[in-house]
C-alpha positions as CSV (number, residue, x, y, z in Angstrom):
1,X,46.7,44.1,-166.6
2,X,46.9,41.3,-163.5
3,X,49.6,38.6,-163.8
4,X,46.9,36.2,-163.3
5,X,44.2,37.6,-166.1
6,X,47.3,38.1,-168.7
7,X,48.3,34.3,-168.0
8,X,44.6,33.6,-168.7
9,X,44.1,36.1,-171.6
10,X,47.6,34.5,-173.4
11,X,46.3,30.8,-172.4
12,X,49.8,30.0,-171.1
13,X,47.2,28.7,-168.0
14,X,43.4,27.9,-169.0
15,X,42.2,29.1,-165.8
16,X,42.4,32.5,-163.8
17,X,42.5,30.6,-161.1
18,X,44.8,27.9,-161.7
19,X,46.9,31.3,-162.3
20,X,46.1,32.9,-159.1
21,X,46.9,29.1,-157.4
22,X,50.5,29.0,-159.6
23,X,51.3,32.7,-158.4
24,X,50.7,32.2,-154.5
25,X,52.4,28.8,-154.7
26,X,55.5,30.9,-155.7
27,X,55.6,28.9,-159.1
28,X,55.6,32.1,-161.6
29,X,58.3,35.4,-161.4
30,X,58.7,38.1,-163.4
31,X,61.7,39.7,-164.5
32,X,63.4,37.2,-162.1
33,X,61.3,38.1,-159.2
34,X,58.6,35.7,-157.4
35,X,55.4,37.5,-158.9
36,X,51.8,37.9,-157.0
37,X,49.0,37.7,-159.0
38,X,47.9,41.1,-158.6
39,X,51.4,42.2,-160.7
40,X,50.9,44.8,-163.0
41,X,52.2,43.4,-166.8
42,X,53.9,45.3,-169.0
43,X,55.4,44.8,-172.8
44,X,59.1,43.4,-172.4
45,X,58.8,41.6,-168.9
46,X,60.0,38.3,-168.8
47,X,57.2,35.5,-167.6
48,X,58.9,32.5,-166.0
49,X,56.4,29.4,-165.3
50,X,57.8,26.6,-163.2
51,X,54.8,24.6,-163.2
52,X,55.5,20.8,-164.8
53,X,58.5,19.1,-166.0
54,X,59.5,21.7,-167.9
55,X,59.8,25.4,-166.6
56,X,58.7,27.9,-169.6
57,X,60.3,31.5,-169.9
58,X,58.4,34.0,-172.4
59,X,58.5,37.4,-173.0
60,X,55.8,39.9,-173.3
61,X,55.2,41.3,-176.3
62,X,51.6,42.8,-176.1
63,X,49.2,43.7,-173.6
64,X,45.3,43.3,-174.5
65,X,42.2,42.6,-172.3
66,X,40.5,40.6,-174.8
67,X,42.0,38.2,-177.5
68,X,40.5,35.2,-179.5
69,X,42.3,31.9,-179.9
70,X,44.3,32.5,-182.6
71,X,45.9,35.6,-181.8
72,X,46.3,34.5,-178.2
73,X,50.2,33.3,-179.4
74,X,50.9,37.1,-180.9
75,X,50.9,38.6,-176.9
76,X,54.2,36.6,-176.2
77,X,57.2,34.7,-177.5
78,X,59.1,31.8,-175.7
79,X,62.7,32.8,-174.7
């Protein structure tokens, strides 16, 4: 799945493209890496999001197009 939908999907962003903004602004890496928004996720990457005050680091967890609101939390936890 895209960087950019998987941000969406998880609603660590509420927009795709706020997410697509946030990746070519250089303000979300994977794994350490400055991450485009056509980045391929996979379970155990490392999201870093440097948008804000505060920057937010989780980890990947699960990969799924479609998720309602409450399981939304259950595709990631915050490192």
């Amino acid at each position: 799945m895209r960087l950019d939908k998987f941000l969406k999907v998880s609603r660590l962003i509420k927009r795709r493209t706020v997410a697509n903004e946030a990746c070519d602004a250089e303000k979300i890496s994977v794994n350490g890496r400055v991450a485009r928004a056509s980045y391929d996720v996979k379970v155990n990457d490392i999201i870093e999001i440097n948008m804000g005050k505060t920057p937010l680091k989780v980890k990947v967890l699960k990969v799924a197009e479609t998720v309602g609101k409450d399981g939304a939390s259950e595709l990631y936890e915050v490192v």
